[in-house]
N, C-alpha and C positions, 0 to 999 in steps of 0.2 A: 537717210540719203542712199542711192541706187550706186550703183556701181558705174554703171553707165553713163552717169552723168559727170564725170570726173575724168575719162580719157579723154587723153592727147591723142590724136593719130599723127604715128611720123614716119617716114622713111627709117629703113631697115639698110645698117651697113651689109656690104658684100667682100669677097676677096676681091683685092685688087683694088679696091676703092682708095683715092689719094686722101690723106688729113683734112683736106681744106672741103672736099667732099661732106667728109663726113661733119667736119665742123659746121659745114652750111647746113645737112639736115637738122643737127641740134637745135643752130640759134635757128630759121623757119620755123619748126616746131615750139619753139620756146623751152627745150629740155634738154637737162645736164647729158642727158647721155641717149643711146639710141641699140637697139640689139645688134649683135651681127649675128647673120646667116650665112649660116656654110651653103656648097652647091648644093647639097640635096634640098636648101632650103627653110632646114630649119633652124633653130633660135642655138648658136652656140656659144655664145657668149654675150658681151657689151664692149660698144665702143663708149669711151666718157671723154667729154672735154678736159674735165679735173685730170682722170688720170694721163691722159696723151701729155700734159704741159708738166704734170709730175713727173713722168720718165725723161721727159724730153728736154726740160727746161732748166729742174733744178736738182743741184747734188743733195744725193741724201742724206751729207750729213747738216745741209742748211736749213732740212725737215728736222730733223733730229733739235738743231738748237734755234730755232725760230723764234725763241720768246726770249732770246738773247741778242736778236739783232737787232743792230740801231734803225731808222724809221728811211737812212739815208745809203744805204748800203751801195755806194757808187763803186765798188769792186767787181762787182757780180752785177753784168747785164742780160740781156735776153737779146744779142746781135740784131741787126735785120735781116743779115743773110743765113743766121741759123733759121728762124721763124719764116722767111723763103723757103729753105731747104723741106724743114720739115714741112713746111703743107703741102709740099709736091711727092712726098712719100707716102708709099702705102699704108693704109694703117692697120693692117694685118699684127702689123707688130704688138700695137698697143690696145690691142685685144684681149680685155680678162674673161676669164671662160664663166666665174663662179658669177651667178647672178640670180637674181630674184622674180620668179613668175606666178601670176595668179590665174586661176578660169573665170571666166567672165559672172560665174555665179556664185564666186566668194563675196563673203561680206565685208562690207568696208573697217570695220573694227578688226579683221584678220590681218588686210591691206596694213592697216597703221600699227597693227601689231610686229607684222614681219619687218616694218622699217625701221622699228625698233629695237628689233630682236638683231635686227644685223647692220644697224647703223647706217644706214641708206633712208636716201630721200625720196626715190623713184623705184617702182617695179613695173615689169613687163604685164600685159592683159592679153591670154591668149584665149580661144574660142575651139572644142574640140583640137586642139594643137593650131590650129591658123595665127597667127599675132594680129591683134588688134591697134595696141597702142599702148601709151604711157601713162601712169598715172602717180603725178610726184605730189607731194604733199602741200605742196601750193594750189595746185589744181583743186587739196580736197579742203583748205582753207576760204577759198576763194566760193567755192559753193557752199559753205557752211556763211558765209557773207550776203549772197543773192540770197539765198534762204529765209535768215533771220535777221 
């Protein structure tokens, strides 16, 4: 299998860009997350849907004991006006910088090696530095399917 045949192309977050922005590049794309580019342009981090509703939504320590919570936890909601709120903010904030990029003439065994290596589903495809797209490991399911 090519490499090639396994990206996503999507929209690239910017500064300034609101949550709800960047969330709609996501779900359009069909992908967890999307890069952000600073003004010069280039790839500085990731925006993730996971992580924006991690910082945003739940206390850390209900990450911490999750496999201790009942199935019913009517304490802890996700407001409507917080989930407003947040998608009208920038999402500069929930920008992680560390992220995973490949050149478009890596091989695919590298690709699923590094998702591995760093427990990630999706890395970036760039091209001489240009970003091309996504390529999450469904994508490379999905054509191991059309395949065989």
């Amino acid at each position: 299998m090519k490499i090639e045949n396994v990206i996503t192309p999507t929209g690239v977050a910017r500064p300034g860009m609101t949550v709800r922005e960047g969330f709609k590049l996501c779900l359009q794309a069909g992908v967890p997350g999307i890069p952000f580019v600073n003004q010069a342009g280039q790839v500085a981090g990731i925006f993730s849907i996971r992580e924006t509703l991690r910082r945003a939504c739940i206390p850390e320590i209900m990450v911490n004991y999750a496999d201790l919570l009942g199935d019913t936890t009517s304490c802890v909601e996700i407001p409507d006006e917080h989930a407003r709120q947040l998608l009208g903010i920038t999402l500069d904030g929930f920008v992680r910088e560390e992220h995973v990029d490949v050149a478009l003439d890596t091989t695919l065994v590298k690709v699923v090696a590094l998702m591995e290596k760093h427990s990630i589903n999706y890395v970036f495809v760039h091209d001489d530095g240009n970003y091309i797209g996504v390529i999450t490991i469904w994508a490379i399911a999905r054509r191991m399917i059309e395949l065989f």
